[in-house]
BAVOSE-157533 format. One record per residue (C-alpha): x, y, z; residue in one letter. Coordinates in Angstrom, 2 decimals. Last residue first. Layout:
X | Y | Z | res
X | Y | Z | a
...
! end
This chain:
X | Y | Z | res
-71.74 | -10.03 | -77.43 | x
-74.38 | -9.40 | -75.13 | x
-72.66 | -10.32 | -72.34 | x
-69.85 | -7.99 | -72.98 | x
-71.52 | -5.29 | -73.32 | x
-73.83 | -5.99 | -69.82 | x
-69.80 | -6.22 | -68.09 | x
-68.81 | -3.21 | -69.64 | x
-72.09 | -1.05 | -68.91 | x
-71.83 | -2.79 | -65.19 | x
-67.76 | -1.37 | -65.00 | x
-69.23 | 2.17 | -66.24 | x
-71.22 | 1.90 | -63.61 | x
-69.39 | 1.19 | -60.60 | x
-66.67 | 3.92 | -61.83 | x
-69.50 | 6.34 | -62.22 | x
-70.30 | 5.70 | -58.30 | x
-67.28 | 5.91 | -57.30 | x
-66.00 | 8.60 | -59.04 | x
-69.55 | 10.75 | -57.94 | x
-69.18 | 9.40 | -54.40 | x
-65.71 | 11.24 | -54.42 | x
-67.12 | 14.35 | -55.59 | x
-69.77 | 14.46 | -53.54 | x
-67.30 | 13.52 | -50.43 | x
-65.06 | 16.98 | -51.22 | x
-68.50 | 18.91 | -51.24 | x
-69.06 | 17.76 | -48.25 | x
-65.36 | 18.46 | -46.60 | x
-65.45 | 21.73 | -47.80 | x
-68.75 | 22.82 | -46.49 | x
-67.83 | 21.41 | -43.04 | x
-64.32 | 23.05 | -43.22 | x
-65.85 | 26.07 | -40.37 | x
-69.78 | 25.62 | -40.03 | x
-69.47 | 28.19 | -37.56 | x
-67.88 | 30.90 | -39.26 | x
-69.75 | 29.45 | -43.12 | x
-72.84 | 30.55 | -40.95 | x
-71.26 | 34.15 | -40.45 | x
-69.24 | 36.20 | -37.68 | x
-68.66 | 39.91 | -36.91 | x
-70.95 | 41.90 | -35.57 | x
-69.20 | 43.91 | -32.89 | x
-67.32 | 46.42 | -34.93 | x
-67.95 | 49.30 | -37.47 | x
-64.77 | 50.86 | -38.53 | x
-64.23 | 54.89 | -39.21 | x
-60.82 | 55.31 | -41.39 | x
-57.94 | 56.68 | -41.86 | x
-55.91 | 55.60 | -44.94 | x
-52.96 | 57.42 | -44.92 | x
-50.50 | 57.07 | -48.21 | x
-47.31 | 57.06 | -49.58 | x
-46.84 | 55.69 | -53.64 | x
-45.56 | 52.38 | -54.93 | x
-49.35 | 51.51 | -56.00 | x
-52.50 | 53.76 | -55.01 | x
-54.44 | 52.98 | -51.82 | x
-57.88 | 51.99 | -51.36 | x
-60.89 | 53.56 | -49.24 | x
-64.45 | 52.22 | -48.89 | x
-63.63 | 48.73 | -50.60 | x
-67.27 | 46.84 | -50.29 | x
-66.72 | 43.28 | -49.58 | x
-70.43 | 43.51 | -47.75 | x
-67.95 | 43.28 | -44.17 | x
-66.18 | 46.83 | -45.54 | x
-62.91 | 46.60 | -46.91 | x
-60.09 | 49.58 | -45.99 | x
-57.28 | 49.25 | -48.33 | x
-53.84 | 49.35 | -48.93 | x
-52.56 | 47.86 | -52.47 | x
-50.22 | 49.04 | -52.22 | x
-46.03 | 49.51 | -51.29 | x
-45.64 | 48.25 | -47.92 | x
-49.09 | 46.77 | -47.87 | x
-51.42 | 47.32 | -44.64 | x
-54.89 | 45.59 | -45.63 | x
-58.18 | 46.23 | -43.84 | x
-60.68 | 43.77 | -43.85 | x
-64.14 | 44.67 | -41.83 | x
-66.00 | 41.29 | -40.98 | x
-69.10 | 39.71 | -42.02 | x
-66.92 | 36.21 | -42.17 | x
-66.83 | 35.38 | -46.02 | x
-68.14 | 38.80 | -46.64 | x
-65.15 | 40.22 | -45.25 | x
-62.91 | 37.24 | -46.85 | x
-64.35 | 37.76 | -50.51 | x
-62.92 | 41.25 | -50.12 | x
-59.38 | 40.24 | -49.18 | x
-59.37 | 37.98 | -51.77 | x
-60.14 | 40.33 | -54.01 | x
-57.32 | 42.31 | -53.03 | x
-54.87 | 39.69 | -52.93 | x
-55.51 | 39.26 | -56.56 | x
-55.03 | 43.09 | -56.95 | x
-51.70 | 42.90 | -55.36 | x
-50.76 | 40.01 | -57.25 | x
-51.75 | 42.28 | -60.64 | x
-47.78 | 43.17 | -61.50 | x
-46.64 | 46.96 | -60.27 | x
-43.52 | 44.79 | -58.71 | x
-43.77 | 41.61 | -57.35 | x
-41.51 | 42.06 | -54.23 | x
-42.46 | 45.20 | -53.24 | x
-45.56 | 43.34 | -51.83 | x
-45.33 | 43.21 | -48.39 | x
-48.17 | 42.34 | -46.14 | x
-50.44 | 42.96 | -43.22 | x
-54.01 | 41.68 | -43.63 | x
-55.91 | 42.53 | -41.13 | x
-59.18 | 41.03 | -39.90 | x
-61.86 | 43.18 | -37.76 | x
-63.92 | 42.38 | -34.54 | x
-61.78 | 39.29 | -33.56 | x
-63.80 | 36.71 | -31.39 | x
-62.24 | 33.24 | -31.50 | x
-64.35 | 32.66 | -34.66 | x
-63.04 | 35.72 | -36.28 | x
-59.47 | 34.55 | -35.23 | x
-60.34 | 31.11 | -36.83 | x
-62.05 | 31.77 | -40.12 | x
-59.54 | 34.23 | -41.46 | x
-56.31 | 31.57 | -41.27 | x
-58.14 | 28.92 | -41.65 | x
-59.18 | 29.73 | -45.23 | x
-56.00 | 30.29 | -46.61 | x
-55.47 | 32.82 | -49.38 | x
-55.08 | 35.51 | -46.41 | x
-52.33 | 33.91 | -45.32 | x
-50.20 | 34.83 | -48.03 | x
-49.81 | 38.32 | -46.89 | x
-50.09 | 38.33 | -43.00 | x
-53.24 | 36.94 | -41.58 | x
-54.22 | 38.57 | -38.17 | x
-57.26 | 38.66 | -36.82 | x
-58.21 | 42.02 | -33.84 | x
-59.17 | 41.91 | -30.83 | x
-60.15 | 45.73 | -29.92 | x
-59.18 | 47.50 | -26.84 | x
-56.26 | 49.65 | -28.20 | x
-54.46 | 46.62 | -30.15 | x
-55.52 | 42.96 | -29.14 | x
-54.36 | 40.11 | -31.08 | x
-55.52 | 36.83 | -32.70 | x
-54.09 | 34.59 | -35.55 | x
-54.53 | 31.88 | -32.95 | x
-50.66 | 31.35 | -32.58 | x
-48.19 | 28.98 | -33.31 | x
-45.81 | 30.21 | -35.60 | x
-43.99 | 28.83 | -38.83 | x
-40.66 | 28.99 | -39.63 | x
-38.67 | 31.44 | -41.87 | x
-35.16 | 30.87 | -43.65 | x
-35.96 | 32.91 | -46.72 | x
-35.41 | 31.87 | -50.15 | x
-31.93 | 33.69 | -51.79 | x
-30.10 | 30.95 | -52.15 | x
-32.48 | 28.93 | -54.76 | x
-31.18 | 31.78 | -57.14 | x
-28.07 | 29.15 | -57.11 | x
-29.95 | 26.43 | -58.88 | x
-28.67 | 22.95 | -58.57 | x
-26.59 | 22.82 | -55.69 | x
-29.33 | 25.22 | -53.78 | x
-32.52 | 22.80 | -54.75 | x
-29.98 | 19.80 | -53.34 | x
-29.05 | 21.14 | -50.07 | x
-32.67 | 22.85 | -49.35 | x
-35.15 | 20.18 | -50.11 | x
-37.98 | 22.71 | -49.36 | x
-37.31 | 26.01 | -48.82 | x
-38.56 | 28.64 | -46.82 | x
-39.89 | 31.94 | -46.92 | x
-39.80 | 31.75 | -50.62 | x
-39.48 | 28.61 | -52.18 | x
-42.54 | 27.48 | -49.52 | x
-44.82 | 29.84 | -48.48 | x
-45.40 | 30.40 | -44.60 | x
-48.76 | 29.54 | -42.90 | x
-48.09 | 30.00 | -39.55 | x
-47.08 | 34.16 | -39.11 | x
-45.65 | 34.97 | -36.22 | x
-48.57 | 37.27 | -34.12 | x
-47.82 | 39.27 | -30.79 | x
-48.91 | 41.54 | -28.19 | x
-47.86 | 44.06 | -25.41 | x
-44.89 | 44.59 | -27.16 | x
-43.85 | 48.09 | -25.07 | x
-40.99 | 46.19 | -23.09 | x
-40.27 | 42.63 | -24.09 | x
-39.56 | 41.71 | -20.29 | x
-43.24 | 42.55 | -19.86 | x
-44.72 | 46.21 | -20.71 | x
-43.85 | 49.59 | -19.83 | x
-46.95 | 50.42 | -21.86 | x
-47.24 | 54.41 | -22.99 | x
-45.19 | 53.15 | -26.47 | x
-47.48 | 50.39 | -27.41 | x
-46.11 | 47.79 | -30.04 | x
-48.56 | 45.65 | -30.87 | x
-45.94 | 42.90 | -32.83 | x
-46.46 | 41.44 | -36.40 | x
-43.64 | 38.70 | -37.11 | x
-41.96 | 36.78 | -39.82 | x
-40.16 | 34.33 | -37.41 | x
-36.51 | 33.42 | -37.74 | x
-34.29 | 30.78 | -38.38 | x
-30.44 | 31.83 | -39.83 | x
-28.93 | 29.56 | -36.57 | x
-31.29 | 28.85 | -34.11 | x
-31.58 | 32.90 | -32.06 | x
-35.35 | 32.75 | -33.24 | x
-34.36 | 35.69 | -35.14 | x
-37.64 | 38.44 | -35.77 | x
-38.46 | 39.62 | -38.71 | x
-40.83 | 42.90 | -38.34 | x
-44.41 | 43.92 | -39.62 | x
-45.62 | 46.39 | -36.38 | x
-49.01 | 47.30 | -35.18 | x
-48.96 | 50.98 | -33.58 | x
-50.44 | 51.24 | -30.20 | x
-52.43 | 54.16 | -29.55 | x
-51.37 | 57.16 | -27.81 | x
-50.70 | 59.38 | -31.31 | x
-47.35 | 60.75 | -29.92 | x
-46.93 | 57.85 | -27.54 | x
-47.10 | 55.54 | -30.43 | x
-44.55 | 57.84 | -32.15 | x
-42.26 | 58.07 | -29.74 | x
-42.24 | 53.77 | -29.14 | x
-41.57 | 53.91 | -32.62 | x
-38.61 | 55.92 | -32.99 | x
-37.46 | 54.41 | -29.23 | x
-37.70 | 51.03 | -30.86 | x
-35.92 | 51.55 | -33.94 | x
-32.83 | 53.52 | -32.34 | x
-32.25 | 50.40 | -30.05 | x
-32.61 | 47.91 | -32.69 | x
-32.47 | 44.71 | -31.38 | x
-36.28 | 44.43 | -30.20 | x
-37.47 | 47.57 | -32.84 | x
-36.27 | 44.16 | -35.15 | x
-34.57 | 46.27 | -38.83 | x
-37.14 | 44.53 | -40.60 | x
-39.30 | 47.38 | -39.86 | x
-42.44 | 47.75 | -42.43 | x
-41.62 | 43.98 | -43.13 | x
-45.58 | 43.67 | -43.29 | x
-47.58 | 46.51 | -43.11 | x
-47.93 | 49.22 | -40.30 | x
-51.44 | 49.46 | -38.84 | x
-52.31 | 52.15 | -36.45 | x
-54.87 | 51.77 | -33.48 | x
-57.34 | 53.62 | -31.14 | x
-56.47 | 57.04 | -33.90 | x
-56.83 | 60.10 | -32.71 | x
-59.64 | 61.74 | -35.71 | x
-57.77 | 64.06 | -38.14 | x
-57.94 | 67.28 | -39.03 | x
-57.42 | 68.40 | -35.61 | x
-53.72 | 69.78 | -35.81 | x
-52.75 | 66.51 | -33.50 | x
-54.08 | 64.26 | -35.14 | x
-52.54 | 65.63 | -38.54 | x
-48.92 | 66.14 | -37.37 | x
-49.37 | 62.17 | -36.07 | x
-50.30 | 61.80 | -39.69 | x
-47.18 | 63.62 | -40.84 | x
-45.13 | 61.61 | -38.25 | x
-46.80 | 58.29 | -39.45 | x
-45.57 | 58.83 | -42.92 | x
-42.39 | 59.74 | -41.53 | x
-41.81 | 56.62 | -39.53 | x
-42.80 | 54.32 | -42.46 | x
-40.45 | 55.72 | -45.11 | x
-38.12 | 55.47 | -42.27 | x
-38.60 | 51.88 | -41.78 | x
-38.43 | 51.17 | -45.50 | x
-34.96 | 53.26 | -45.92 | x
-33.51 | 51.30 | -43.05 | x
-34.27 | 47.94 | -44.73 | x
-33.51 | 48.73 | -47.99 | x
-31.37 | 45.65 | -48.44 | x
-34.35 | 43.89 | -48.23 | x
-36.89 | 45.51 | -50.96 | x
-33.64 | 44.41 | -53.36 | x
-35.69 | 41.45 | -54.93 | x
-37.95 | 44.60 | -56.82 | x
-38.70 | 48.27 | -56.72 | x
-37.22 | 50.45 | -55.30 | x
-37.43 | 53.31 | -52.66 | x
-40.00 | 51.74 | -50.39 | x
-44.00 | 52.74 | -49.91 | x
-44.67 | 54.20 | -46.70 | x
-48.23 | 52.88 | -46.36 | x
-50.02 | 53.53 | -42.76 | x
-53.39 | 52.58 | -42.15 | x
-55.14 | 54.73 | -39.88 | x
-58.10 | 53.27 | -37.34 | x
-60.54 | 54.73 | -35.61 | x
-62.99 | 52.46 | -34.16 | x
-66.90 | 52.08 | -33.83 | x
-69.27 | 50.11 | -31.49 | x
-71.96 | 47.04 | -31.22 | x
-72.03 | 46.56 | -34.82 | x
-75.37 | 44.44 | -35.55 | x
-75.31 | 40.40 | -35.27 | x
-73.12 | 37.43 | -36.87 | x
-75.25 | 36.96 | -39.64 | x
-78.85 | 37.15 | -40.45 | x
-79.86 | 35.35 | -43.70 | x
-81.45 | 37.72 | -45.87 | x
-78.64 | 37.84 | -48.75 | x
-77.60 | 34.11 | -47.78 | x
-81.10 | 33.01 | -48.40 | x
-81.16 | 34.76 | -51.64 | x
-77.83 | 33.39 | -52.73 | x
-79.03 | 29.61 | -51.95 | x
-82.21 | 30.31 | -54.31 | x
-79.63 | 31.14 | -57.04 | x
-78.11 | 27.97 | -56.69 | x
-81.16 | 26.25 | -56.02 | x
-82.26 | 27.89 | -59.64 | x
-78.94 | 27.37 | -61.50 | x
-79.03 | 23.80 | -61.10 | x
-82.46 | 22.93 | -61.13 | x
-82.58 | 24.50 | -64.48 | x
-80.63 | 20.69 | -65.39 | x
-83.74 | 19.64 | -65.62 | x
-84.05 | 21.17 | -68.55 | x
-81.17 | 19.30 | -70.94 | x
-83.08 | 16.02 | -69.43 | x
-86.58 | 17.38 | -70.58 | x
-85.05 | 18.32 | -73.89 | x
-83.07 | 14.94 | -74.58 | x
-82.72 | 15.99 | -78.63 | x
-82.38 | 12.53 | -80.22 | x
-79.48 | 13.44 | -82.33 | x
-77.46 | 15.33 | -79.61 | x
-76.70 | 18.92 | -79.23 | x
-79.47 | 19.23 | -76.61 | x
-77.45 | 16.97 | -74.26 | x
-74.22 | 18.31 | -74.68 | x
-75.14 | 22.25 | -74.72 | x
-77.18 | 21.08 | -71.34 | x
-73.71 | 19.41 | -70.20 | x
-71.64 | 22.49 | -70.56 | x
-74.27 | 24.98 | -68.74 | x
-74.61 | 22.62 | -66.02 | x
-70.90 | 21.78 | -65.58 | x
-70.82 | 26.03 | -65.22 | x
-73.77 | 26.33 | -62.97 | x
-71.75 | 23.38 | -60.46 | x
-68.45 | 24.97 | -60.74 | x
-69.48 | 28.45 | -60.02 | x
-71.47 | 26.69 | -57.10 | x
-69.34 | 24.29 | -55.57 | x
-65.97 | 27.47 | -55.94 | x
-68.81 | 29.39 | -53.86 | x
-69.45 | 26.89 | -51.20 | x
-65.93 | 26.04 | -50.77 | x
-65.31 | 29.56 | -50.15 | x
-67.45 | 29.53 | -47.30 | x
-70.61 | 27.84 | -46.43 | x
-73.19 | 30.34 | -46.03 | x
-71.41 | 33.89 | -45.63 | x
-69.48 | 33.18 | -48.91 | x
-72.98 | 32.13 | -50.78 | x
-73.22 | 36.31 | -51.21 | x
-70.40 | 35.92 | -53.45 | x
-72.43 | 34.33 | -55.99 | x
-73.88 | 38.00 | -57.60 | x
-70.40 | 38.11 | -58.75 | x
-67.77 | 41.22 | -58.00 | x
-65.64 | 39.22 | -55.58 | x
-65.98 | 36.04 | -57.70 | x
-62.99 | 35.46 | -58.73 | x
-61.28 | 34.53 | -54.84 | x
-64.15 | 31.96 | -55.28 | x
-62.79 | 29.56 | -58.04 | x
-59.25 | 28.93 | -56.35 | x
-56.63 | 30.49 | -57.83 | x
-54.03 | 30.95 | -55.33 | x
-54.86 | 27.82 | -52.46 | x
-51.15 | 27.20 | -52.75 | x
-50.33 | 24.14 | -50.26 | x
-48.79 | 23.60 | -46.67 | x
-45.87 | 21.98 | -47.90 | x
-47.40 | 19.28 | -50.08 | x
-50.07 | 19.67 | -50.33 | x
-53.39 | 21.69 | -48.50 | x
-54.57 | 24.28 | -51.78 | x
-53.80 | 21.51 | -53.89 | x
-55.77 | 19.10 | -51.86 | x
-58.49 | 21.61 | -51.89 | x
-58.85 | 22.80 | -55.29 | x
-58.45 | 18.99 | -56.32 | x
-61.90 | 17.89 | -54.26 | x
-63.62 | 21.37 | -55.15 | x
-63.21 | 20.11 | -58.84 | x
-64.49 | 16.49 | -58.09 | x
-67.19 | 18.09 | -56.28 | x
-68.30 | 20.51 | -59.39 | x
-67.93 | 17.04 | -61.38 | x
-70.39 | 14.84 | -59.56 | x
-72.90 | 17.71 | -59.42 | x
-72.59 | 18.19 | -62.86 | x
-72.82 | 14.23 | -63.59 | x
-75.79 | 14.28 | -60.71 | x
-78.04 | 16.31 | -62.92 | x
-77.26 | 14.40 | -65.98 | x
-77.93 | 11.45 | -64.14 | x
-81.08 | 12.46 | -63.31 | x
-82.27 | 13.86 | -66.58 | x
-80.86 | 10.50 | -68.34 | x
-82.68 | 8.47 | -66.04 | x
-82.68 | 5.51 | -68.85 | x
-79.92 | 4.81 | -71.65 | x
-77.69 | 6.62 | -73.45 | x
-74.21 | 7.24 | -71.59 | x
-74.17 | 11.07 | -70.15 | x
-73.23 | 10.61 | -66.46 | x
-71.28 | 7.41 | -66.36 | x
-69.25 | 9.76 | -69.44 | x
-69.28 | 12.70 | -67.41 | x
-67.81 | 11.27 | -63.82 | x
-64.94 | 9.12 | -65.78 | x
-63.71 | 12.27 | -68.00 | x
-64.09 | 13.90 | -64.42 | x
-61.63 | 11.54 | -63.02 | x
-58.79 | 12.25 | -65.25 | x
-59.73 | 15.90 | -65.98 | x
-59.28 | 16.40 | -62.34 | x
-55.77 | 14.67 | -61.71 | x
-54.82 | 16.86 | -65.01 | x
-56.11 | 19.99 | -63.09 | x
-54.02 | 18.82 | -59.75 | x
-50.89 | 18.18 | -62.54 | x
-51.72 | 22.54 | -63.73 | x
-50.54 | 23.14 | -60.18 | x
-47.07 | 21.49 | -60.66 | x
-46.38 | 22.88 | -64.34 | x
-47.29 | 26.49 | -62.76 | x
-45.36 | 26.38 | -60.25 | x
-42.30 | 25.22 | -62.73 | x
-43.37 | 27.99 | -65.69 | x
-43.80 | 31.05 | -62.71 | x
-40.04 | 30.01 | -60.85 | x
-38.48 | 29.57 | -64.92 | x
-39.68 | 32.53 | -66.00 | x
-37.20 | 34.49 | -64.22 | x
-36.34 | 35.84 | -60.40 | x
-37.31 | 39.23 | -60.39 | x
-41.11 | 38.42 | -62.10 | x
-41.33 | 34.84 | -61.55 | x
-43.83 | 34.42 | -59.68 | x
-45.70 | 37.42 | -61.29 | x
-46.35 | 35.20 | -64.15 | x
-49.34 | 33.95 | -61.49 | x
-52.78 | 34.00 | -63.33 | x
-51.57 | 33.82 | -67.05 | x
-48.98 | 31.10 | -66.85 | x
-51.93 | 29.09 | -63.97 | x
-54.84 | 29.11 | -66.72 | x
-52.49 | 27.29 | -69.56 | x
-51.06 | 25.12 | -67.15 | x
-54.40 | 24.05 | -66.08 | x
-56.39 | 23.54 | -69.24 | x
-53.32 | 21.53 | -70.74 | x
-53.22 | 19.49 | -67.51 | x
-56.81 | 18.95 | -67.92 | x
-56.71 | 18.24 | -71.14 | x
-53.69 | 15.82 | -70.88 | x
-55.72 | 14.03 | -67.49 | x
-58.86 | 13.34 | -69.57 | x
-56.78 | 12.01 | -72.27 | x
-55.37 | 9.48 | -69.12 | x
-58.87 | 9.03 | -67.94 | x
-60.16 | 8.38 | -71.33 | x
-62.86 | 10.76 | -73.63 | x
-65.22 | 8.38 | -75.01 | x
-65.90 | 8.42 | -79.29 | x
-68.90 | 7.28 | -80.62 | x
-70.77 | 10.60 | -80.69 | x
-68.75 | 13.12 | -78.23 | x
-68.03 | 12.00 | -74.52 | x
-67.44 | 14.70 | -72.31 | x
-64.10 | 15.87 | -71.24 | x
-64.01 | 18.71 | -73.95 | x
-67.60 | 20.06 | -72.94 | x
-66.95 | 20.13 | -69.69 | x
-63.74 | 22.05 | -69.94 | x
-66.51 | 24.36 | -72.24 | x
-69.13 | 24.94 | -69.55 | x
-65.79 | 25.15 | -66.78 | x
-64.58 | 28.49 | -68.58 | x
-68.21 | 29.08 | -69.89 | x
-69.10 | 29.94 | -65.79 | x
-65.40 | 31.01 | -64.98 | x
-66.03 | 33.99 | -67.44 | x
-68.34 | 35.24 | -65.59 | x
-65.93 | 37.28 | -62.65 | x
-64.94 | 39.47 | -65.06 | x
-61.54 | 40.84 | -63.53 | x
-59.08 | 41.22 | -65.84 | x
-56.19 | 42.21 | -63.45 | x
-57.70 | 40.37 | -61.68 | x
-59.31 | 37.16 | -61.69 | x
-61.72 | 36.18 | -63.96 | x
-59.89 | 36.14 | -67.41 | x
-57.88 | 33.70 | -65.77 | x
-60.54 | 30.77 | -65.87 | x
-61.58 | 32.23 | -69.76 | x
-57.43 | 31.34 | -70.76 | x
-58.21 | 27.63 | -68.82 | x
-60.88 | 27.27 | -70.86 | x
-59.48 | 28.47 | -74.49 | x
-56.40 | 26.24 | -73.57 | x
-58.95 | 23.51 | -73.11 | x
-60.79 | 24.26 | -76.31 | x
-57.70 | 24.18 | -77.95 | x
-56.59 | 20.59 | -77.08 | x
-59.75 | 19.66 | -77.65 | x
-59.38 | 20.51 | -81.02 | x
-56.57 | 18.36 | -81.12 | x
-58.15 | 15.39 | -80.07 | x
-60.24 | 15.22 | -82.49 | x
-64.04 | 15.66 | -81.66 | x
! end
């Protein structure tokens, strides 16, 4: 196959990757999207794909999947932010391609055990693939796990395997039926037609789908034990864009009124008292602990509703421009410690580079002025846990969401229902919202836990622990969401198991390079002897 028309087939993969994530959504098309990177990494007739060619189609694949999955990067600040993120994630796809042009020729050279090797080729290369999705979702700076295989699958029959091992279990298997699909059209397009090699690979797609039936009847964390009300409060912001920030005021009263009409709600008996209320992220960046006329708005309406009212607010760590991007309990009936009604508290840990902070930041600044504008954040310390109105509650703010520690460990420190606060002005009516979305769904089932998300300007929604969305928001509009939440039975295998999964289907992939690097050196060396 010439090189070119690789090429194109690995633009047409990484174009079929995308095509799985919102806003497209068809959660499928990663199965022929890795089937056909397979294909162009694989050996064809007398020609052998090389590590470094291996490396340009992956990098090709990658940069091509990444332009169309995150051109919301760069939607306020220009092309430039969503072409140089996407440059750097498509190099962990070339770092793939490099070794899994190694994996799949080792796998598929003639010779005896073909059905076996074939077998262990896929598994080799679905490994090698969750290897790269998790050191790019880990460095440098914390990572960008955006993109990963399973946050595509939150309308597939495979997101059952969440509640087994995880995401890592779910990117394993999309990666694992896809390589099988890829090397079986290898195999049986040969001369000498391997059929009972191309159908071994069957095994494959029948554990996998052997795995999902165990994790459909496999009992999870236990039955709800009680039920909440909760309201989600949306107060949308006057404009679009970079701005959201000097809106500050406008946000927070966007906020306050929305709650005032629902308050007006409670209290004319169409609506259920609430035992908590969720603001979003940077729903007050005017700090209720500075702000004297911020605190006493809130602290009214808390005692209005008498529940505490969760609160998305930057916080100064009094070092200079450093502060914490903060979600505070705020309870207006408490009189509270020396920080008055904040009876609890979660600063968010896993903040994004180039935008909360900034790497490098003399240099990045000197060169590119727009570099100014990144945020001066620093990470917290927390457990991602807090308790509002009796119920513990996880807390991953925006971002965090994407990262699998931060919804594994508040459920597994006892939280009865995640939330995902966050702020997403800042991209516009682009599909990030939607992405975040599905990840918020795959998370519930992930964990068996009710997800509800808080977003300044929508997505809001209320998730159910089978990923279910049982109420959603529109976009850049106000909104309620009160809702009726099952608790008490939160908590899954992939819970417990915690970065087990990942870390073993890390080592397959790294036994697979070792092992195809081993042999490839033995088919060299036997070459060269019988020459």
């Amino acid at each position: 196959m010439p090189l070119l028309t690789r090429l194109a087939f690995a633009a047409a993969a990484g174009a079929l990757l995308a095509a799985s994530f919102p806003p497209v959504g068809l959660w499928w098309t990663a199965l022929p999207a890795i089937a056909v990177l397979v294909v162009v990494l694989s050996p064809s007739g007398a020609s052998t794909v090389r590590p470094r060619t291996g490396a340009l189609l992956g990098f090709t694949s990658g940069l091509v999947f990444f332009l169309l999955l995150v051109p919301w990067v760069g939607l306020y600040v220009g092309a430039y932010a969503s072409w140089g993120l996407s440059v750097v994630e498509a190099l962990y796809l070339a770092a793939f391609g490099a070794g899994a042009a190694v994996i799949l020729r080792a796998g598929l050279d003639p010779g005896n055990r073909r059905g076996p090797r074939a077998v262990g080729a896929v598994l080799g290369v679905a490994g090698w693939w969750s290897l790269w999705e998790w050191v790019r979702s880990s460095w440098p700076w914390g990572g960008f796990p955006w993109g990963r295989l399973a946050f595509g699958q939150a309308d597939g029959p495979l997101l059952p395997l969440a509640s087994l091992g995880g995401t890592p279990l779910v990117g394993f298997a999309v990666a694992s039926v896809g390589a099988a699909i890829g090397v079986a059209v290898l195999l049986l397009a040969r001369r000498d037609r391997p059929v009972r090699a191309a159908a071994g690979l069957l095994t494959v797609p029948l554990v996998t789908a052997g795995l999902v039936a165990v994790a459909a009847l496999a009992p999870t964390g236990g039955e709800p034990t009680d039920t909440v009300e909760v309201a989600v409060i949306q107060g949308n912001v006057p404009r679009l864009g970079l701005d959201f920030n000097a809106q500050r005021r406008a946000v927070l009263e966007n906020h306050l009124r929305v709650t005032a009409e629902y308050a007006d709600d409670v209290e004319a008996g169409t609506e259920a008292p609430p035992d908590f209320v969720l603001w979003p992220e940077n729903a007050s960046d005017i700090s209720p602990l500075a702000d004297q006329l911020a605190a006493a708005q809130i602290t009214a309406l808390s005692r209005r509703l008498e529940a505490p009212i969760l609160v998305g607010t930057v916080l100064p760590t009094g070092e200079g421009r450093e502060a914490h991007n903060s979600y505070l309990v705020w309870d207006g009936r408490s009189s509270g410690p020396a920080e008055g009604p904040v009876v609890d508290r979660h600063d968010k840990k896993y903040i994004q580079p180039f935008g909360e902070w900034l790497p490098l930041r003399e240099p990045l600044e000197a060169l590119f002025p727009i570099a100014r504008t990144a945020g001066h954040f620093i990470p917290g310390d927390g457990d991602h846990v807090v308790t509002a109105g009796g119920v513990d509650l996880g807390v991953a703010i925006c971002f965090e969401v994407a990262f699998d520690a931060a919804a594994r460990e508040p459920v597994s420190r006892g939280a009865h229902i995640l939330t995902v606060p966050t702020n997403n002005a800042t991209f516009g009516r682009s599909p990030m919202t939607y992405q975040q979305l599905a990840m918020s769904r795959v998370r519930a089932v992930e964990h068996d836990v009710p997800v509800l998300i808080a977003a300044t300007s929508g997505v809001s929604a209320v998730i159910g622990p089978d990923g279910d969305v049982r109420a959603e928001s529109g976009i850049f509009e106000p909104a309620v969401l009160a809702a009726q939440v099952e608790v008490g039975g939160a908590g899954t295998m992939a819970t417990r198991l915690g970065g087990i999964p990942q870390a073993v289907s890390c080592l397959i992939g790294l036994v697979a390079l070792a092992w195809a690097l081993v042999r490839t050196r033995q088919r060299a060396a036997t070459r060269t002897e019988e020459k």
